[in-house]
C-alpha positions, -999 to 999 in steps of 0.1 A, spaced: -141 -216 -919 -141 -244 -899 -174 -255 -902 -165 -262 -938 -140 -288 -930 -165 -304 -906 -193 -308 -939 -160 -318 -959 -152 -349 -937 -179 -348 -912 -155 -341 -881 -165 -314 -858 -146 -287 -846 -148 -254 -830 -129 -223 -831 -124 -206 -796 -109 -168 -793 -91 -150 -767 -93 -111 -772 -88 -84 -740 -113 -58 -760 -144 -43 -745 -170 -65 -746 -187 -49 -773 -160 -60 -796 -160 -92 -788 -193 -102 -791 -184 -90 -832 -159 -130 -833 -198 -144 -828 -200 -128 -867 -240 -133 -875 -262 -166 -892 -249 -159 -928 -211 -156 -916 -202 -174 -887 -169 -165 -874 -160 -182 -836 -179 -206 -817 -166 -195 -782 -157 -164 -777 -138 -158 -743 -157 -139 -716 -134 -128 -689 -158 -104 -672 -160 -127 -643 -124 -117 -635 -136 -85 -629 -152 -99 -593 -143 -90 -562 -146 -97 -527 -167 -70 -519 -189 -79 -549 -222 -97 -538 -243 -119 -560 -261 -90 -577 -230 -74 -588 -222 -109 -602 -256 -110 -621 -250 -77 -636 -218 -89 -654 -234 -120 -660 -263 -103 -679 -242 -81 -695 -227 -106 -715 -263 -123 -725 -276 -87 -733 -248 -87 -759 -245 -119 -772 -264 -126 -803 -294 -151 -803 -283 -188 -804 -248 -180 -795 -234 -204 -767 -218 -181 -735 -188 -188 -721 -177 -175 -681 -145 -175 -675 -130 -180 -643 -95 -180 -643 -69 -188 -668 -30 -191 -672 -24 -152 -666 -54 -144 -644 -61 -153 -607 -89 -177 -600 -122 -156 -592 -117 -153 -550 
């Protein structure tokens, strides 16, 4: 939708969504090449690390995402926001 308004008047936008369903669900608000629904989708897995998490453990949830995420896509990692606690 919105990149309709941006060939309109030529002023870009982007649409950015916030959803607490499994990832799998989320990756859907990418929509595909012929309808294009959100630009950024919110990944919060990185939320999901912990102190006794080392860098591997990190990676995992990092690929995860990139596994998912359909080709061209931008990724977004998420580290914190107004109701969750910085990663520690």
């Amino acid at each position: 939708l919105l990149d309709v308004y941006t060939k309109t008047d030529k002023k870009v936008r982007c649409m950015m969504v916030e959803s607490t369903v499994p990832m799998e669900f989320v990756m859907s608000y990418y929509g595909n090449k012929d309808k294009p629904i959100a630009h950024f989708p919110f990944n919060f897995q990185l939320l999901n690390v912990r102190p006794e998490m080392n860098a591997t453990g990190v990676l995992e949830l990092v690929n995860m995402w990139y596994d998912l995420m359909p080709e061209g896509q931008w990724a977004t990692f998420l580290v914190g926001n107004h109701d969750q606690l910085r990663v520690p």
